[in-house]
N, C-alpha and C positions, 0 to 999 in steps of 0.2 A: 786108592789112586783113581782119577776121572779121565779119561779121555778126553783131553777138547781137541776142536778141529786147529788146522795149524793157526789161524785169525780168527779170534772171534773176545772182541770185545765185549759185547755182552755178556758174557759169561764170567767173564773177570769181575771180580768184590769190587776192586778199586776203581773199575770205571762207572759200575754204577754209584760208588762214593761220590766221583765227580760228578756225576749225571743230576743226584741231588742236591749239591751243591750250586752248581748252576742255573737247579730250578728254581731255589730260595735267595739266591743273591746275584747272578749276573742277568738273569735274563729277565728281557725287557729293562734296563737301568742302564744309567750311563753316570759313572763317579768321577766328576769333576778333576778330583785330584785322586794323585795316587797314594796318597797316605786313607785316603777314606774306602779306597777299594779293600787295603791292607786289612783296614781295620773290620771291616765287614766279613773276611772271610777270616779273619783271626776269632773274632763274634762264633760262625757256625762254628769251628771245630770246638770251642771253649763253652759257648754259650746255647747255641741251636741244639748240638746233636744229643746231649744229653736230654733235654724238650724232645726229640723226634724219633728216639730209640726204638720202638715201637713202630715207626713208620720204616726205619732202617730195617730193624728184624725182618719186616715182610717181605723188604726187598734187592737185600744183599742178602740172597742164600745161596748155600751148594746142592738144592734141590732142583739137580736136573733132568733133562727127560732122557729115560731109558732106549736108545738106539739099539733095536733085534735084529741081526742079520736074518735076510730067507735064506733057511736049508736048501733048499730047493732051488733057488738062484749060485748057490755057494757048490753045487755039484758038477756044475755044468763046464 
């Protein structure tokens, strides 16, 4: 089990799913229509992410950084 703080997006798999998401198809673009938007993110999860699996792996992990409480503060 991990601790996360009570907010913390970053830490969450699925917002950085968005995160790259957003880097490869919304931002900076502007789709005309909304069927071409559709079809551009139906594209990543279909078409992109198996291409980017490799870029995913690196950066949705649950490798987080280890929080030590001070003894020494915790006595007091």
């Amino acid at each position: 089990m991990h601790y996360l703080p009570a907010y913390s997006p970053n830490l969450n798999p699925i917002e950085r799913l968005w995160k790259v998401l957003r880097e490869k198809k919304t931002y900076n673009r502007c789709y005309e229509k909304f069927i071409d938007f559709q079809r551009e993110i139906r594209d990543f999860f279909f078409e992109d992410i198996p291409k980017i699996k490799d870029e995913l792996a690196t950066r949705i992990t649950d490798n987080f950084q280890r929080i030590y409480l001070n003894p020494i503060l915790l006595a007091v």
